[in-house]
C-alpha positions, 0 to 999 in steps of 0.5 A: 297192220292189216292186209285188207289192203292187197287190191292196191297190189300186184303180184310181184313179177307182173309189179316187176314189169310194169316199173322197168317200162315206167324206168325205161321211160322215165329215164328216156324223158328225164323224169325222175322216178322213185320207189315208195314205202308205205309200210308205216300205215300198211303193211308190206306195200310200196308203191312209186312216184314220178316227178313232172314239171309244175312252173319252175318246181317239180311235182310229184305223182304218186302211184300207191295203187298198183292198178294204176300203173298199166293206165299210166303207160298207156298214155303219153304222160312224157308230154304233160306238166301240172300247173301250180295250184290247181288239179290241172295237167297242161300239154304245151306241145299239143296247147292243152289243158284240162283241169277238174271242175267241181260244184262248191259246197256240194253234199254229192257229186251225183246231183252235181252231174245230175244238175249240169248234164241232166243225167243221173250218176249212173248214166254219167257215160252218157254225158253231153259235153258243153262246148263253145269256141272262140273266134281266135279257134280257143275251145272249151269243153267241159264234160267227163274227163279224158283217159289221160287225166284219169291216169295222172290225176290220183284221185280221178274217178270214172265219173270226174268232171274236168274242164279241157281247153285245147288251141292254147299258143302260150307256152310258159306255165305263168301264161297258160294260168293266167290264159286258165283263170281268165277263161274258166272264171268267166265262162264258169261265173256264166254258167252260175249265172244260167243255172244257179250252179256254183262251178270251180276249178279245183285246187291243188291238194295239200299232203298232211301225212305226218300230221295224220299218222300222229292224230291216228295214235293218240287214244281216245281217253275221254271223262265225263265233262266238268267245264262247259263252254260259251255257246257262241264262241264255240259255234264259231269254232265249230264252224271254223272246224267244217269249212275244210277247203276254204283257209280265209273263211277258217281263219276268220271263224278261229279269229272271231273266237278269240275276238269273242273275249276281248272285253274280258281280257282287254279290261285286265289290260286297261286296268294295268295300264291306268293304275301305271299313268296314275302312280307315276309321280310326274301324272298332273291332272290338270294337264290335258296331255296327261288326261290324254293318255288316261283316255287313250288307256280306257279307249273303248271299242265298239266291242266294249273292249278296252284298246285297240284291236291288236292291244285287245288280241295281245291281251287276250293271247297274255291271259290265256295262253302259257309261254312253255306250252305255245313254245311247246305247240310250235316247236313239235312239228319241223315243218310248222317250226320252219314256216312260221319262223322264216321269211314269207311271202304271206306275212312279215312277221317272223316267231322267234321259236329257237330263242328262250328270251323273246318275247314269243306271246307278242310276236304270235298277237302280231302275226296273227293280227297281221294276217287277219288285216290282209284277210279282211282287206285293212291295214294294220298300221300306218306302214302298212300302205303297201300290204299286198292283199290276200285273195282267195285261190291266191298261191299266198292262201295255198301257204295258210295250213301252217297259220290256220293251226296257230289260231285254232290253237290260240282259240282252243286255249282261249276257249279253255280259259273262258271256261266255267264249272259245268252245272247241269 
C-alpha cells in the first residue's frame, strides 16, 4: 500500500493529545468512542469514531483525517444529535437544526452557488444568506454552513451549503423530522418555483466499504468481444448504472431490462402450459371451461408476451438464470444473505437462501415483482389492498441497495442470455 496518504496524519504524540481530550469528553457526555484501522486500504493509518444519537440508534462519526480532530473540540459536539436519513445535525437544547442542501442533478456544485447567491465559487465567503421568519418566531436560513457542521458532517467543504432552521419546540427526533421535511419541502419547491433551481435535502450516505474493497481486487482481464447485445435493453441498463442516488428510478431501469424479453420467454411459457391443457385426457373441446383455460394459457400482453406480468418475469428469470449460480450470487455476501432473507419492512417476501430444496428462482420473481408494484404504485394481487406505498426519501427506499444488486444481477443474466454472436 501507499503512503501518499500521511496528510490525513499527525505526528503521534500530538495524535495522543487530542484523542485523551476527545475521551475525556466522550466519556464525561456518555458517548462512546473508538479507535479505527484503516490498514487494509492504507497502510498504517487509523483513525476514530464517535457515536451520537440519531432517533432511537446510535450513529457513528468517523474521524479518518487526523486534521479534523482539533475542529471537532472546538465545538460542543456533547449537545447534537443526527437525524435519520438525512445529512442533518439537531440541537434540541439550543432548538436547531441545520441540514445540507444540494441542486439535484447538478454537474457542479460551483454553478450551483454561482445560480443561488449570485456569486462565483471563488467568492463563496461572500455569500448573502436567505432568510425568512415566521410568525410563531421559526427561522430559516440557508447560506454556508456553520463551524459546527463543518466539523461533525465528514464530508463538509468550506463551500457547503446547508440549510439552519433555529426556534424549533419539539424535542423528539420523529417530530423535529417531521417539523424538517414539512419546512424545507415547501420553502424549497418555492424557491424551484422562483428560480427554476432544484434544491433538496440531502440524504444520509449509505457505507458500502466491504463491497469496494472486493471490486478493487478483482483484475482487469478483458477479451475482444464475441457477443453483442440488444441496444435498447442495454441503454436501459445503462441508464439504470448512472442514476446513483436515486434507487426507484434504478430499480425501475434494471426492471425494464428484464421486462424487455418478456415476449421471448414468456412464449416458452405458453407453449409448456398449452401443450399440458391439451394432453391431459379429461381436455373436451366443446367444453367452454376447457376452452377457457387454452385462453387464459395464451393470454396475450400489450407487450405481445404471453400471461401475466408476474407469469412473464417467472419465465423470464426460469430461462435465463442457473439455480447454482443465483444461490451463489446471494450467498457471498453476509449482509445481502441477512437482508433478503429476513423479515422487512420494504417486502414481504423472503428468499429462502440456506435451503437446497426451495424453490429459490420463484421466490426471487415474486419479491422482485412485489417490489416494482410499490414502486409504480399498483398492487400485486388482490391481497394486496393494504400494501403501504414506496415513496421516494422514504426510510423503506433507504433499505433498497441490497434489492437493487438482486435486479441488476437478474438483468445482467438476462442480458447475457439474449445475447448473439457479434457480426461486425
Amino acid at each position: 500500500m501507499s503512503n501518499s496518504y500521511s496528510f490525513w496524519k499527525l505526528p503521534v504524540g500530538k495524535f495522543e493529545t487530542y484523542k485523551e481530550a476527545l475521551a475525556e469528553r466522550c466519556e464525561a457526555a456518555g458517548i462512546p468512542l473508538k479507535d479505527l484501522d484503516y490498514s487494509g486500504r492504507y497502510e498504517g493509518h487509523t483513525g476514530l469514531s464517535i457515536s451520537l444519537k440519531c432517533g432511537r440508534e446510535l450513529r457513528e462519526l468517523e474521524i479518518f483525517d487526523h486534521n479534523k480532530l482539533p475542529q471537532i473540540l472546538s465545538i460542543p459536539f456533547e449537545d447534537y444529535n443526527f437525524l435519520s436519513g438525512l445529512e442533518a445535525i439537531c440541537s434540541y437544547e439550543k432548538g436547531l437544526v441545520e441540514i445540507m442542501v444540494i441542486e439535484a442533478g447538478a454537474a457542479s456544485a460551483a454553478t450551483f452557488i454561482e445560480k443561488l447567491f449570485g456569486v462565483s465559487w471563488r467568492e463563496a465567503n461572500k455569500v448573502d444568506p436567505i432568510k425568512v421568519e415566521s410568525a410563531s418566531g421559526l427561522s430559516v436560513e440557508i447560506g454556508l454552513a456553520s463551524p459546527v457542521f463543518n466539523a461533525i458532517y465528514e464530508y463538509a467543504t468550506p463551500r457547503t451549503v446547508t440549510m439552519k432552521v433555529s426556534g424549533v419546540q419539539a424535542k423528539k427526533h420523529d417530530s423535529v423530522l417531521d417539523l424538517i421535511q414539512k419546512v424545507s419541502g415547501s420553502l424549497l419547491f418555492q424557491i424551484e418555483l422562483i428560480t427554476g433551481m432544484a434544491l433538496i435535502v440531502k440524504r444520509q450516505r449509505t457505507r458500502h466499504h466491504k463491497r469496494e474493497d472486493r471490486q478493487a481486487t478483482i483484475p482487469l482481464d478483458v477479451k475482444f468481444p464475441d457477443r453483442e447485445f440488444d441496444h435498447a435493453p442495454l441503454s436501459l441498463y445503462w441508464y439504470a448504472r448512472s442514476a446513483s442516488g436515486m434507487p426507484l428510478l434504478q430499480y425501475l431501469a434494471y426492471y425494464q431490462v428484464v421486462e424487455f424479453y418478456y415476449p421471448i420467454y414468456s412464449q416458452s411459457e405458453a407453449h409448456r402450459r398449452l401443450k399440458s391443457i391439451l394432453k391431459n385426457p379429461t381436455f373436451r373441446a366443446e367444453k367452454d371451461s376447457d376452452i377457457s383455460r387454452l385462453l387464459s394459457a395464451i393470454q396475450v400482453s400489450r407487450s405481445g408476451a404471453f400471461g401475466d406480468e408476474r407469469t412473464q418475469l417467472k419465465a423470464t428469470i426460469d430461462e435465463c438464470l442457473d439455480d447454482g449460480d443465483l444461490r451463489s450470487f446471494l450467498s457471498e455476501n453476509e449482509e445481502r444473505t441477512s437482508f433478503l432473507s429476513s423479515k422487512s419492512k420494504l417486502v414481504n417476501s423472503k428468499l429462502s437462501i440456506s435451503s437446497v430444496d426451495s424453490e429459490l428462482k420463484g421466490e426471487v420473481a415474486r419479491r422482485i415483482y412485489e417490489l416494482r408494484c410499490k414502486i409504480v404504485h399498483t398492487k400485486s394481487d388482490s391481497r394486496d389492498s393494504d400494501i403501504e406505498l414506496l415513496l421516494p426519501f422514504s426510510k423503506e427506499a433507504d433499505l433498497m441497495q441490497h434489492d437493487i444488486e438482486l435486479i441488476k444481477y437478474v438483468a445482467q443474466q438476462v442480458l447475457i442470455a439474449g445475447s448473439r454472436k457479434l457480426h461486425l
